[in-house]
C-alpha positions in Angstrom: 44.5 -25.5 63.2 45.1 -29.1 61.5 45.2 -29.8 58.1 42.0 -31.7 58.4 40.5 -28.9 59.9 41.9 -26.5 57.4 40.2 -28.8 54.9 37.1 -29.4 56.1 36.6 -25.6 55.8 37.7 -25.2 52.3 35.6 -27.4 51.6 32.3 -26.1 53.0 33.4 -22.5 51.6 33.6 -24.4 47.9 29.9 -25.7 48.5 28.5 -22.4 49.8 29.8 -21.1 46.8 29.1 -23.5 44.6 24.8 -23.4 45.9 25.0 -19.6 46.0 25.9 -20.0 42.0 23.3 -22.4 41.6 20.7 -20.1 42.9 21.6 -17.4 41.4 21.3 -18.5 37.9 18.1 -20.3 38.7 16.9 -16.7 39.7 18.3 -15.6 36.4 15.9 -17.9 34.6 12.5 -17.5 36.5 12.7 -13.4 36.2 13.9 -13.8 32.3 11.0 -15.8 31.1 8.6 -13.1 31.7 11.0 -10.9 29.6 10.7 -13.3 27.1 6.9 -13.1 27.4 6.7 -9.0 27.2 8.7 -8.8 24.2 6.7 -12.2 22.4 3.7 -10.0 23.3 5.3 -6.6 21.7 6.2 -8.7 18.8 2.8 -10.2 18.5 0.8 -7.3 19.1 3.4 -5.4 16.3 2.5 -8.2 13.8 -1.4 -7.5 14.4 -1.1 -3.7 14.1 0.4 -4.2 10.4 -0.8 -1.8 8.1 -3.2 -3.4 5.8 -5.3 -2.7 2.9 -7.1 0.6 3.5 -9.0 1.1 0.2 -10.2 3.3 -0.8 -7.6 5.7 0.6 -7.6 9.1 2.2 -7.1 11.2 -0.2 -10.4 11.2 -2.5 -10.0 10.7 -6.7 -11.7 14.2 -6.8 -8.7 15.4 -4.2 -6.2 13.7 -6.3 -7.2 15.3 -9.7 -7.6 19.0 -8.1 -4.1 18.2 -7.0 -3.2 17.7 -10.7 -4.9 20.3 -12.1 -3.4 23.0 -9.7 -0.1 21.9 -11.5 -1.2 21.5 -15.1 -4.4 24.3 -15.0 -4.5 24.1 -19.0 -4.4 20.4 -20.0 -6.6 17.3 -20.1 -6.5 14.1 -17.8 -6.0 11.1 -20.2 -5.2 8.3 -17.5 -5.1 7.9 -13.8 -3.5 4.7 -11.8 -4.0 3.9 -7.9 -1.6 1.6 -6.7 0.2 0.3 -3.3 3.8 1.1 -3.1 5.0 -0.1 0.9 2.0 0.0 2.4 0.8 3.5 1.2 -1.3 3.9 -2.1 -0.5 6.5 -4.7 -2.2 8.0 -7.9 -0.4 8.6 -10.9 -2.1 11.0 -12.8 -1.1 11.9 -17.1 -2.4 14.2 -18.8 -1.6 16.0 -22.0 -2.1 19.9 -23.7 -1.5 20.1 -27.4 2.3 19.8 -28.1 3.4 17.8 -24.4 2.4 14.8 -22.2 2.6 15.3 -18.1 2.6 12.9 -15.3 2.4 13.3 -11.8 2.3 11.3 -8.3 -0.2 12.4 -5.7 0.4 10.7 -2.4 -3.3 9.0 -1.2 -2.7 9.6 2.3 -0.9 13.3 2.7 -2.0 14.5 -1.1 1.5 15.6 -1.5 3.0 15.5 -5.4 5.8 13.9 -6.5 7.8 12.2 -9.7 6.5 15.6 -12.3 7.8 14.2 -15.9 6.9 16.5 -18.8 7.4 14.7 -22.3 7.2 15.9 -25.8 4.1 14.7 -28.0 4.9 12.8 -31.6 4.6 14.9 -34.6 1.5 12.5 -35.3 0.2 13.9 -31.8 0.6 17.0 -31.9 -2.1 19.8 -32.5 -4.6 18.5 -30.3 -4.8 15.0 -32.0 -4.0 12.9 -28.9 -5.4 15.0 -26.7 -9.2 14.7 -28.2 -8.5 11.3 -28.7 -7.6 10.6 -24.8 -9.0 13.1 -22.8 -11.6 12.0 -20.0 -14.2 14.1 -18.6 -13.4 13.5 -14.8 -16.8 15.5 -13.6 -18.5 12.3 -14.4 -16.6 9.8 -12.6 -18.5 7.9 -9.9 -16.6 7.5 -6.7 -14.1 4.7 -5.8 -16.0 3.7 -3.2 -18.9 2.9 -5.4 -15.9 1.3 -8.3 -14.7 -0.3 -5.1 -17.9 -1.9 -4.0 -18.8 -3.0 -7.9 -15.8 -5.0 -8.0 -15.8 -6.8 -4.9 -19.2 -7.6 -5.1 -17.9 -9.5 -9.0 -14.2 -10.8 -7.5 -13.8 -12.0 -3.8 -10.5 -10.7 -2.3 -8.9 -6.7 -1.7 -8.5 -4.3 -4.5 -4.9 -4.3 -5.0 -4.5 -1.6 -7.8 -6.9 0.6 -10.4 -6.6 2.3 -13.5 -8.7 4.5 -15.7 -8.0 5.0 -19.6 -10.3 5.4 -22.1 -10.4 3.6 -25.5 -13.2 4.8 -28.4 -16.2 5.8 -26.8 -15.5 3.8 -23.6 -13.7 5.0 -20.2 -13.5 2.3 -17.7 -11.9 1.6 -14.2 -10.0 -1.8 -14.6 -9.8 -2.7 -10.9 -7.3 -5.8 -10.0 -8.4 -7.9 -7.2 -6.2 -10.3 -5.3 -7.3 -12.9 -3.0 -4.3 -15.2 -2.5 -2.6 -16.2 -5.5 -6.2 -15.6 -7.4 -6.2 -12.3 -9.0 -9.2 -11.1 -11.0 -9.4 -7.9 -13.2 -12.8 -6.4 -13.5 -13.4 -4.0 -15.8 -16.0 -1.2 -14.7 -17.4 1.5 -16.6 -16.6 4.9 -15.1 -19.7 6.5 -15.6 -22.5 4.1 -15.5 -20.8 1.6 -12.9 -21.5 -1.6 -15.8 -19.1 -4.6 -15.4 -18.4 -4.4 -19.1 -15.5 -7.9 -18.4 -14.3 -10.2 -15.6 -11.0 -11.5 -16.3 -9.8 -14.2 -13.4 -5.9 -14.8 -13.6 -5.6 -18.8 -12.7 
């Protein structure tokens, strides 16, 4: 065999090789794109299955509060907050007996407790002074569903956090909602469902 010959052959090997490379990542491309496409659609269909605002939650006020009583049987409830933490709403619930002051976190969706602080009262509070001064009579409290529905219907946007307190004679939800960067507090009464303020955060 020649050179030339020789040659000639080396040089159609180099070009088989070089087409069979040539192909080969063109294959590459066409079967990745629709790999691209499956996981744009997991990502896409991740982003629509976010948890969102699922007021009001599972666990019921009158859930939450049986929750707190079954750890504090002998005391008053003198302030309850429902607010988001990651996704998931919580109650805080305080409550007070004559010499201490007791707090505890009852998860909205499983009712599990959590975060029990136990403090002393003031002198000044002591014998029963704060705790006829804040107690709250929760068998009159109308539903947060019906709170719920009272403020939305007086603030557009979703209820992003509630709390109940009582000050004189009145006890009141004051229920923030957010629509936005508008927030708007409305201020319900707990037993007779009266917007007693609207308050809109500018």
């Amino acid at each position: 065999m020649t050179k030339k010959q020789t040659a000639i052959i080396l040089f159609i090997m180099a070009a088989i090789l070089s087409m069979t490379y040539f192909l080969n990542k063109a294959d590459n491309k066409n079967t990745s794109a629709p790999a691209n496409e499956s996981q744009l659609k997991k990502e896409n269909a991740s982003a629509d299955t976010s948890p969102k605002n699922d007021f009001p939650p599972k666990v019921t006020l009158v859930e939450a509060i049986e929750s707190y009583q079954q750890e504090h049987p002998d005391t008053d409830i003198s302030s309850i907050e429902l607010e988001q933490s990651f996704n998931k709403w919580f109650y805080t619930i305080e409550g007070l007996d004559d010499e201490k002051e007791y707090e505890l976190r009852v998860d909205a969706h499983s009712q599990k407790t959590s975060k029990k602080q136990v403090k002393k009262l003031d002198r000044d509070e002591k014998n029963g002074i704060k705790r006829n001064e804040s107690k709250i009579d929760t068998s009159k409290l109308v539903a947060l569903t019906e709170i719920g529905k009272v403020a939305t219907e007086n603030a557009a946007g979703e209820i992003t956090e509630l709390s109940l307190e009582k000050e004189l004679s009145h006890t009141y939800w004051t229920v923030k909602v957010e629509e936005g960067l508008n927030e708007t507090e409305v201020k319900i009464d707990a037993f007779s469902k009266e917007v007693l303020e609207i308050e809109q955060d500018d």
